[in-house]
C-alpha positions in Angstrom: 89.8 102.0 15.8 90.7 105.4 15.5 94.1 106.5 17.2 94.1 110.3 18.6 97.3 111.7 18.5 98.0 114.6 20.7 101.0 117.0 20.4 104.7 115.8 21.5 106.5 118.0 24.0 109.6 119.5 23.6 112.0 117.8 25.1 114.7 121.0 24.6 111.6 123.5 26.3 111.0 121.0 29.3 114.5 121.2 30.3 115.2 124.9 29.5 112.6 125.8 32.5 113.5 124.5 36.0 110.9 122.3 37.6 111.2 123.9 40.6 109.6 127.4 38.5 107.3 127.8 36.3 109.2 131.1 34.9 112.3 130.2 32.4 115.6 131.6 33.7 116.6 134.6 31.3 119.8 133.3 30.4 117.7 130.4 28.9 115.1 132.8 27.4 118.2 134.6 25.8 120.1 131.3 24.5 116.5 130.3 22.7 116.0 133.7 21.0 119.5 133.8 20.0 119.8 130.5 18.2 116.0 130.5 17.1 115.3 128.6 13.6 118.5 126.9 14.3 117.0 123.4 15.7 119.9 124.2 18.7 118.5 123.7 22.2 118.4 126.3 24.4 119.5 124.6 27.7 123.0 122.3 26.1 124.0 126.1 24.6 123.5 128.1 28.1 125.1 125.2 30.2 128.0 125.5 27.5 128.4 129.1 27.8 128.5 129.4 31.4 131.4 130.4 33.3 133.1 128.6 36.3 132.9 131.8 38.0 129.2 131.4 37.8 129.0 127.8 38.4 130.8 128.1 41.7 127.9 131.1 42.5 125.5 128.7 41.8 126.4 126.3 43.6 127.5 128.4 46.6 123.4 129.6 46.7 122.3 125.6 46.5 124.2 125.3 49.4 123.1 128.5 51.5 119.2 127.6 50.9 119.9 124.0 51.4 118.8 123.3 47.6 119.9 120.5 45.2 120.0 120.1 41.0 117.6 118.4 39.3 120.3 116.8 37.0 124.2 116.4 37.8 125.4 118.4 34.7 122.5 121.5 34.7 123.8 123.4 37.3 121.2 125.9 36.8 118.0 123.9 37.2 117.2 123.9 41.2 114.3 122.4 42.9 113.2 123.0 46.6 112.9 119.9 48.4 109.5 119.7 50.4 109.1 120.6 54.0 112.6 122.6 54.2 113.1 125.6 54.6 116.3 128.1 54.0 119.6 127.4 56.0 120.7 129.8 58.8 124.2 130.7 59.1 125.0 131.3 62.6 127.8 133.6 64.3 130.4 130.3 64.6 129.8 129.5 61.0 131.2 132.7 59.8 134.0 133.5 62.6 135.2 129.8 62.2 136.4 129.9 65.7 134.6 130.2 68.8 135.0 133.6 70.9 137.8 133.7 73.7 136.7 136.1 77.1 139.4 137.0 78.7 139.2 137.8 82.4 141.3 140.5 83.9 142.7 140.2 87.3 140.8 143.1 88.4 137.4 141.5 88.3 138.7 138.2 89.9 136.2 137.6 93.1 139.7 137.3 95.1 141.0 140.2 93.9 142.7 142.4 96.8 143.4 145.6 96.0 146.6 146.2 98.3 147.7 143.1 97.6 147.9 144.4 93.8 149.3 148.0 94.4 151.9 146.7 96.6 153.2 144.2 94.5 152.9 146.5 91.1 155.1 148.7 93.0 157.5 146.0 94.1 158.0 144.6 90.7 157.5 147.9 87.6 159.1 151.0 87.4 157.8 154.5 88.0 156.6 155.2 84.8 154.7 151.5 84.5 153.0 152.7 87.6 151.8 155.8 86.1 150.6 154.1 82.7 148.6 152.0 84.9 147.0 154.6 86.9 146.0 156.7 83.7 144.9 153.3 82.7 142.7 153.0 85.2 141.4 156.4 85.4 140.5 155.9 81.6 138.5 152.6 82.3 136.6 154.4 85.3 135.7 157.2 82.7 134.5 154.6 80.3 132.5 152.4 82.9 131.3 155.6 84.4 129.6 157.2 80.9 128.3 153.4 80.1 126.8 153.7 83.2 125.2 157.1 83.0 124.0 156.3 79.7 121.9 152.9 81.2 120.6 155.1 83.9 119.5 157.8 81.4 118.0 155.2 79.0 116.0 153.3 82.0 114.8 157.2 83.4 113.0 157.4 79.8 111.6 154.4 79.6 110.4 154.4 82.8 109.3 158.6 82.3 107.4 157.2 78.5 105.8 154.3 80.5 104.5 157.2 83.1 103.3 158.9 80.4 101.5 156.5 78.6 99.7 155.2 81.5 98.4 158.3 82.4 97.2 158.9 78.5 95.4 155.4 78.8 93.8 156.9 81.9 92.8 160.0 80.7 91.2 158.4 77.3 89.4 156.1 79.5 87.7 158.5 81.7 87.1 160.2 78.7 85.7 157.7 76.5 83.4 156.4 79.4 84.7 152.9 79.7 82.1 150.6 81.5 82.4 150.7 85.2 83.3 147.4 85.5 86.9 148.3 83.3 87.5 151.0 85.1 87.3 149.0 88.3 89.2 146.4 86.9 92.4 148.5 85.5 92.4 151.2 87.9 94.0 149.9 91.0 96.5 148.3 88.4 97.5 150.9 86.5 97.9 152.8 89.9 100.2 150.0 90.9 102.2 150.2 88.1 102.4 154.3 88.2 103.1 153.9 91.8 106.0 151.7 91.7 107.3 153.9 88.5 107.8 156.7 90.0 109.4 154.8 93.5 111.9 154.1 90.7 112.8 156.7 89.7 112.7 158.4 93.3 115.3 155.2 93.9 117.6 155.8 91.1 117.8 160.0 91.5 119.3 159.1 95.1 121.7 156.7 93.8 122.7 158.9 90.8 123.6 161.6 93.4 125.1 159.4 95.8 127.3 158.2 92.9 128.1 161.8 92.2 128.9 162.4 95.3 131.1 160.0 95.9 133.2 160.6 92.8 133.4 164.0 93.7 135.3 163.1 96.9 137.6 160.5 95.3 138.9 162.6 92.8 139.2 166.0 95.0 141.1 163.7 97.8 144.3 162.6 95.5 146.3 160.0 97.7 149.7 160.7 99.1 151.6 158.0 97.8 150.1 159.1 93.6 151.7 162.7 95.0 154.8 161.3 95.9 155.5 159.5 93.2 155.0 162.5 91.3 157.2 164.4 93.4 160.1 162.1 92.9 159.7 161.8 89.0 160.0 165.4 88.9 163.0 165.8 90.7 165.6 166.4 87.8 163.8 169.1 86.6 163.8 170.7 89.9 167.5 170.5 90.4 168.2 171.9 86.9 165.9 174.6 87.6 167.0 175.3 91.4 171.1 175.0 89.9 170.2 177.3 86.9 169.0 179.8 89.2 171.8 179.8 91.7 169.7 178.3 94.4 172.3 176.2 95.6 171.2 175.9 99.0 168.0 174.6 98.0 168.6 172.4 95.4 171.2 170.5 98.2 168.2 170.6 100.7 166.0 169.2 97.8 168.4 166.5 96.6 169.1 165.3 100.0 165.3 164.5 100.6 165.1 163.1 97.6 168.1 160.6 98.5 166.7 159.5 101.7 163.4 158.8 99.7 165.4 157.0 97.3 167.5 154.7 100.1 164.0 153.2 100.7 162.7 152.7 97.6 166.1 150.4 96.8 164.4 147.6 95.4 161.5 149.8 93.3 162.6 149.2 89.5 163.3 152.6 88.3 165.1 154.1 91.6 168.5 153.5 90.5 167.8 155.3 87.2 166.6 158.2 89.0 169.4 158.5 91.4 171.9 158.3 88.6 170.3 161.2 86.6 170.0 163.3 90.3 173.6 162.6 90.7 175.1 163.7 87.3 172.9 167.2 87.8 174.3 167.7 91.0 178.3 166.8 89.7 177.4 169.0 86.4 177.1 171.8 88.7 179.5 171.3 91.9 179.0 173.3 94.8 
């Protein structure tokens, strides 16, 4: 009986291409045609000259795409199992911690307002009181642009959807849709045009009541803000009153200032104040 022999595979080609590819890596396709006519095998010498820097890279992307080696020592050769499918990194995996929202005392539900003023006054200087009122002021800008910019954003949207209803009327009137379609779409699409524009009607009010408002609130300054302006300025008024020779006036000044003062005894920052009144007004005896 006659034996057919059929040619033996190479055992150094087999494992120079990954089963997972038909395509030979190129380091392997490099380590063959280097070492060609050598009887050296192309996979031992590119697993010997790889680097640890590329082994960790390697096994970094086995990890990402969820992947494993074919052998324990070929770090190289990968293989995708069946049925699964690349590995999603979500926002926790990279921060590592979860993210903390902190919630400010002004947007507590309980949160009084006079309550707040009366007690920031009680318990921070002057100055505090004025960082936190330019504070404020800046967050109001901030909200208030955010704010115009949704309005403006939701006025185009709703101006394009306008638009292209209209367009999808006019090709349809002038494409001669059946009758049946135009009975159909037209009492929708004039529902949705209808409450469009009620929209933006709706929204134009409140933008100008909003306007309106702010206009008030920042043309009617409150008396206490003016006050305490007033006092913080009052050194520079007695220098300037004393430098002048307005005697008289600077003594009518400091006097108002002091009664001012008597009342505001347990407001951090008064007893400051009064000690740099007092050394302008003994710098300059009457």
């Amino acid at each position: 009986m006659s034996v057919i022999s059929s040619p033996r595979v190479s055992v150094a080609s087999s494992r120079a291409t990954p089963t997972s590819s038909r395509r030979p890596s190129t380091e392997n396709l490099t380590a063959n045609n280097s070492v060609s006519g050598l009887g050296i095998s192309g996979t031992s010498s590119s697993n010997r000259g790889v680097s640890p820097a590329q082994r960790r890279n390697r096994a970094a992307l086995r990890d990402y795409y969820n992947l494993k080696a074919t052998t324990a020592s070929d770090g190289a050769s990968i293989s995708l199992p069946s049925g699964s499918a690349p590995r999603s990194t979500g926002a926790n995996e990279l921060s590592g911690s979860p993210m903390i929202t902190v919630t400010s005392e002004l947007d507590s539900p309980d949160f009084k307002a006079q309550q707040y003023i009366d007690q920031l006054l009680a318990t921070s200087s002057l100055s505090t009181v004025l960082k936190a009122e330019n504070t404020l002021v800046g967050d109001i800008r901030t909200l208030d642009g955010e704010r115009k910019a949704l309005v403006y954003d939701n006025y185009s949207k709703l101006i394009r959807a306008v638009e292209t209803i209209g367009t999808m009327r006019r090709s349809m009137e002038e494409r001669g849709a059946p009758l049946t379609m135009t009975k159909t779409l037209g009492p929708a699409v004039a529902f949705v045009a209808e409450t469009a524009s009620g929209l933006i009607k709706e929204g134009e009010d409140l933008r100008r009541r909003v306007q309106e408002a702010k206009s008030k609130a920042t043309g009617n300054k409150t008396a206490e803000q003016s006050t305490v302006e007033w006092v913080l300025a009052t050194p520079d008024r007695l220098r300037k009153h004393l430098s002048d020779g307005n005697t008289e006036k600077a003594e009518k000044d400091w006097a108002e200032i002091d009664s001012l003062l008597k009342s505001w005894k347990n407001v951090k920052g008064v007893t400051e104040l009064r000690a740099a009144c007092e050394e302008i007004m003994k710098e300059n005896p009457v």
